[in-house]
N, C-alpha and C positions, 0 to 999 in steps of 0.2 A: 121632942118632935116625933111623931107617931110616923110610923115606916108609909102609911100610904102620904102623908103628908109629904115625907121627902121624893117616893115617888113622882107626885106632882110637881114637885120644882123639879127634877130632872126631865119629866117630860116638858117643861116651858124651857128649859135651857133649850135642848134639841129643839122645839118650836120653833121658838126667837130663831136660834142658829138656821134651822132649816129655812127659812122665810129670808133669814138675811140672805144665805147664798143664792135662794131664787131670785130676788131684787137686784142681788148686787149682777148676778148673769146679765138680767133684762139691761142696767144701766151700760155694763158693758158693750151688749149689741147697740145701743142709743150713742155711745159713743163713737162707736163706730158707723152712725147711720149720720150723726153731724161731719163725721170727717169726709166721707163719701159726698155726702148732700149739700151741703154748704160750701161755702166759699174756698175752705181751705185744700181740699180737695188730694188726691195720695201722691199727686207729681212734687218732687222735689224740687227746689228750685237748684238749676247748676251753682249759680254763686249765690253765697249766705246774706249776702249782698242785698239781694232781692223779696226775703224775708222782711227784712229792715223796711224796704221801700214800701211791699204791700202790706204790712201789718193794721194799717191805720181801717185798713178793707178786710179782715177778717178778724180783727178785735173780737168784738161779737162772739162770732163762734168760735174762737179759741178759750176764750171763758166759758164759755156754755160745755165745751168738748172737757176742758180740763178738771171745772167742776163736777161734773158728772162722771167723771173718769174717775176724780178723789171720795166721791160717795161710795162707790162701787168699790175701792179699796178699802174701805174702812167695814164696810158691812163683808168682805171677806177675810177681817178680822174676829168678827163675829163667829162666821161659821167654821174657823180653824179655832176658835173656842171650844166652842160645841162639840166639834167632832173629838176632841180630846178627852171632854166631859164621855163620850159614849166610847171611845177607846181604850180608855184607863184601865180599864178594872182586865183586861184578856191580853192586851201588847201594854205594857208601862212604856218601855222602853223606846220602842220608835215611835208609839204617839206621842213621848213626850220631847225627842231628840224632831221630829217629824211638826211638831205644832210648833217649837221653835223657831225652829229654821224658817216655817211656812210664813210666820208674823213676823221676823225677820227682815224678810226679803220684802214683806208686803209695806211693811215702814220705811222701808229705803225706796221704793215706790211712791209712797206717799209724799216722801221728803223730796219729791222728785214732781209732784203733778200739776204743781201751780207754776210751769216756768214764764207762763206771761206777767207775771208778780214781778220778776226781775227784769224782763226783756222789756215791757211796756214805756218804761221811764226812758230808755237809748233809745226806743222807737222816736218817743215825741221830743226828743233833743233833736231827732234828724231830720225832724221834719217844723222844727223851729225857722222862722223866716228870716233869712241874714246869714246862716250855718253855711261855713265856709266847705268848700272841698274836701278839706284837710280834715276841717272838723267829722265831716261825713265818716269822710275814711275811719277815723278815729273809732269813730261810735258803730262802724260795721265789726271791724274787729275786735270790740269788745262784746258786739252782740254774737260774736261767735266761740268766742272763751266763754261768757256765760251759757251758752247753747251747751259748750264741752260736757259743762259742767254737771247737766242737767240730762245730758247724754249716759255718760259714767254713771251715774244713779241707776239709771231706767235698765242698763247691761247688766249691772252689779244683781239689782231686782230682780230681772229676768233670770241668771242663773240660779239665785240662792232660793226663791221661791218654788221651783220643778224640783230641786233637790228635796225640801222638806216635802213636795208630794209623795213622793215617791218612799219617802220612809211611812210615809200616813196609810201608804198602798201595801207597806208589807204589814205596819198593824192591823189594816181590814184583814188581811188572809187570815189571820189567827182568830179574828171577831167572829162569832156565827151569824149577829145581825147582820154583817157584811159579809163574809164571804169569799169563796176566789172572784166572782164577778165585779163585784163595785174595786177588791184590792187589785186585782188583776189590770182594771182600767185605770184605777189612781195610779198605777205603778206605770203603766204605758202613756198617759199623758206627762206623767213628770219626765218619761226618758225622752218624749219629743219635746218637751219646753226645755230639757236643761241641753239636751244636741243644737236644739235652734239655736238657743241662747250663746253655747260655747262658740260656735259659727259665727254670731253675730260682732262676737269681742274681736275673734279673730279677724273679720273682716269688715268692721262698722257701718260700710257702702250698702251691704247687703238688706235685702225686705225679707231674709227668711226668720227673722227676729219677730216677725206677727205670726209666726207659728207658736212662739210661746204664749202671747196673748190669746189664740183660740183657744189655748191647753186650758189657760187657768180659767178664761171663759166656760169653758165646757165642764172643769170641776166645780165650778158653783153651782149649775144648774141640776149636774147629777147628785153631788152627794145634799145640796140642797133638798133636793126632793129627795133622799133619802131620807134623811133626818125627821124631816118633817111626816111624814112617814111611820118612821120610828115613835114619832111622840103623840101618836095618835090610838098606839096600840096598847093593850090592855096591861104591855108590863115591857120595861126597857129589854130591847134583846129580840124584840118580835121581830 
């Protein structure tokens, strides 16, 4: 294989990558515009209880939110590819401790984004006609140990992914494709995703836990358009 040959598939890795994390950004915000716009809406319900009761009225968009929320993690698989591919050869060592972590976190997310897969089934038990009191109760608090469950995931996620950032932000410093600018910012969104995050375990009540969802939102879109960027130029490095 002839050197500009492999040239070219280094720039379609960075391509593809770059493209993914811009898609997977947009899907993000869309996730976030079904949660706001639709039915499901950002108030908690006080008892888990209540979950259970309206589900049958935001089905719908909780499929629509989770799917699309599992797309966007997967194409930010993509772009923690990539950026390893254009890391490698200047930081080994925190692009590769850094792309771990970062796909890591992002599969335990994943393993995390379909929870109406599991809730769906105790929903229509409860709302089965003849379903005792008892039985209700039953199927509430199992809808809220499965919740647990699926909770734990999404914290676990939320920490271990801002930590691989932020090792990915100290490889950009050494990159000259990158820079103190883009490693400067990768390293300051993973220090706000992984403090939310820490915050969030400690306190699970809390909504400061959607600051690590902006973090990683916002890392797709920038180093996205990095990438892509990068793979347009006359030689990797530009």
């Amino acid at each position: 294989m002839s050197d500009l040959q492999k040239m070219e598939q280094e720039k379609s890795v960075l391509r593809w990558g770059g493209l993914a994390g811009l898609l997977g950004g947009i899907l993000h915000i869309l996730t976030f515009v079904v949660v706001l716009a639709g039915p499901v809406g950002m108030e908690e319900p006080v008892d888990l209880k209540e979950w259970v009761i309206r589900f049958p009225d935001i089905r719908a968009a909780r499929i629509a939110e989770n799917g699309i929320y599992l797309v966007a993690l997967i194409l930010g698989i993509a772009l923690i590819i990539a950026l390893y591919r254009a890391l490698r050869r200047t930081s080994l060592a925190p692009a590769l401790f850094g792309s771990v972590l970062s796909i890591l976190g992002l599969v335990v997310l994943v393993a995390g984004a379909l929870p109406h897969v599991a809730t769906a089934p105790l929903s229509d038990l409860y709302h089965v006609p003849g379903a005792t009191q008892v039985e209700q109760a039953t199927l509430a608090l199992l809808w809220q140990a499965t919740w647990g469950i699926f909770d734990a995931l999404l914290a676990v996620g939320f920490f271990v992914v801002p930590t691989g950032f932020i090792a990915l932000g100290i490889a950009m410093l050494k990159a000259p494709a990158f820079g103190k600018g883009f490693g400067g910012v990768s390293v300051v969104l993973g220090v706000i995703g992984l403090v939310a995050a820490t915050y969030n375990i400690i306190d699970p009540s809390s909504i400061i836990g959607v600051a690590t969802f902006f973090a990683i939102l916002v890392f797709h879109f920038l180093l996205g358009w990095k990438l892509y960027n990068l793979s347009r130029g006359s030689k990797i490095g530009e």
